[in-house]
N, C-alpha and C positions, 0 to 999 in steps of 0.2 A: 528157526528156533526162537528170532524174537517175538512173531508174534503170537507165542504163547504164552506171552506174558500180557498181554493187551486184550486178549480174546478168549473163545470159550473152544474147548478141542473138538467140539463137531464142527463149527465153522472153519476149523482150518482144513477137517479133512472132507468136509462137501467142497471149500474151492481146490484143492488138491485135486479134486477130481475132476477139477476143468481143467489141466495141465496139458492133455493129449491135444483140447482145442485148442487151448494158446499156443500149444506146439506147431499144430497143423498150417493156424493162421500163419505164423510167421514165416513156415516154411514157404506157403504159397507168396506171401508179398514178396520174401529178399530170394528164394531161392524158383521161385513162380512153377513150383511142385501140383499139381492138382492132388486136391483134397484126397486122402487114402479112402476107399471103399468103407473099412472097415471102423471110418473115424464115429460116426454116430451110434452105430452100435456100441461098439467101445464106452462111449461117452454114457449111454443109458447103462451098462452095465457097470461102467465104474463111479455112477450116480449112485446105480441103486447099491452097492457093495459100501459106498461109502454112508449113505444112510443108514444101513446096517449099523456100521459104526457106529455112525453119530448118534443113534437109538440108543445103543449099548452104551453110550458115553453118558446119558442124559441120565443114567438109571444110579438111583442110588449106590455109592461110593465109601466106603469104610464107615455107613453109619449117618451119613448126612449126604445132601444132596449137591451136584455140581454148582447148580441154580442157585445155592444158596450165596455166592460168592459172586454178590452183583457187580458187573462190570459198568464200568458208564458209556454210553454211544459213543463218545469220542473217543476213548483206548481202544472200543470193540470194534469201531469203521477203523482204526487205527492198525491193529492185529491184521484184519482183514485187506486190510490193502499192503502189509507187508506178505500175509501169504496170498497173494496176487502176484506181488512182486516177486515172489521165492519161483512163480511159474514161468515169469518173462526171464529172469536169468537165466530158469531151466534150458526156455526155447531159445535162447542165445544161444549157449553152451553150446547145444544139439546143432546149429545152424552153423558152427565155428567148426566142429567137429566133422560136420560136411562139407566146408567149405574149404580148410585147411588140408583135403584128402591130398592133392598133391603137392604140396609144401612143406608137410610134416608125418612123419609116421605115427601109429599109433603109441608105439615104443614114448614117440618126441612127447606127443599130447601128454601124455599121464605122468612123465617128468616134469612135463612144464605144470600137470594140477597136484602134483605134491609138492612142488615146492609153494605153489602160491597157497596152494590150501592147507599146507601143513607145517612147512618151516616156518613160514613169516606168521602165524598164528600161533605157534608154541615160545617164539624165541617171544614174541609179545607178551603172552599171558605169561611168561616165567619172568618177563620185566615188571607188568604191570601190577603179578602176584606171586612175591619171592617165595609165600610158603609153598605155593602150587608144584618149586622145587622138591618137595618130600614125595608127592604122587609120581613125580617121575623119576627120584631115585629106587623109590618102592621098585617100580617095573622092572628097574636095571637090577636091583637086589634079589629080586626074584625069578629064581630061573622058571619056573611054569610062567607068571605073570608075562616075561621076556616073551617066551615061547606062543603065546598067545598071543600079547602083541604083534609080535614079526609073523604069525602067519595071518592076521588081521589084514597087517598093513602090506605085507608083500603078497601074498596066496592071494586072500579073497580080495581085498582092493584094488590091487595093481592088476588081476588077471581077468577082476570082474572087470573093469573100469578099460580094458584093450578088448574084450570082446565087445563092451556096449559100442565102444567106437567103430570098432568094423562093420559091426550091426547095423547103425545110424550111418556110417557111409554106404555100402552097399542095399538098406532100404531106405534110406532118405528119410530126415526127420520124422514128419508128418506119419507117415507107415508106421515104422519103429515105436512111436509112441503109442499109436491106435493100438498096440497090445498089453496097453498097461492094465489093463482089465483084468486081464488074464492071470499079472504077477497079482494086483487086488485082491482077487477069486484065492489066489495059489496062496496068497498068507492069511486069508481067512481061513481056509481049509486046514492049515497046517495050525493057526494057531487055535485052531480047536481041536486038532487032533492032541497038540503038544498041550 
């Protein structure tokens, strides 16, 4: 998310699309996986998916253009190397998650990334930004809001977030990611259907 403040939204989502590679590498060094079959393919397709993008990002915007909002080389290498960096924690993440397979259950993992990814980041922002209080009593005041959130956060988060784990354990990082192409392709699709 930071460095879209540094950079321009095609550059985050071409290096995004090197994500499967940073995956794979890592997997191979700490996990000494050989490369998945399907990692270079993958890769040319979620290049080219991501170009897509980044085409459609370049193109005229409510009346003026992205380009008109010059960045300087230093924020834009700046951007660029935090969504870099957004890939290396990915391929952490994915490597912990194969690694930790008999130490902790899936159940364990996704208690331990809501708490760190979600308590200690709300209890923050509601220290850091007392008004940010209203947005969250809104939710609680609001029974659809409420209803939304909780199947947000329990349904799709917590049920998506124990299958990717089982996923990443039983195909091993590198594998599991070679298919992001695929989820790529599945939201371009969708979001031109929708």
């Amino acid at each position: 998310v930071a460095s879209a403040k540094f950079t321009y939204p095609y550059n985050i989502t071409l290096i995004a699309s090197l994500t499967p590679a940073v995956i794979a590498i890592f997997d191979a060094i700490f996990l000494q996986s050989p490369f998945p079959p399907l990692l270079w393919p993958t890769i040319s397709i979620s290049g080219f998916c991501s170009a897509l993008i980044a085409i459609s990002q370049t193109r005229v915007a409510d009346g003026r253009s992205l380009e008109s909002n010059i960045i300087s080389r230093r924020d834009n290498a700046l951007g660029c190397a935090l969504q870099l960096l957004s890939a290396v924690f990915s391929a952490f993440a994915r490597i912990l998650m194969k690694h930790t397979e008999h130490i902790l259950t899936p159940t364990h993992v996704v208690q331990t990334n809501n708490i760190s990814n979600c308590i200690f980041p709300l209890i923050y922002t509601l220290l850091q930004n007392p008004s940010s209080w209203r947005a969250f009593q809104y939710i609680l005041g609001n029974p659809r809001s409420l209803i939304a959130w909780l199947t947000m956060s329990i349904l799709v988060y917590s049920l998506a977030s124990s299958v990717q784990i089982r996923l990443v354990r039983k195909l091993g990082p590198g594998l599991y990611s070679s298919w992001v192409a695929v989820r790529v392709m599945g939201s371009i699709l969708l979001s031109a259907i929708v």
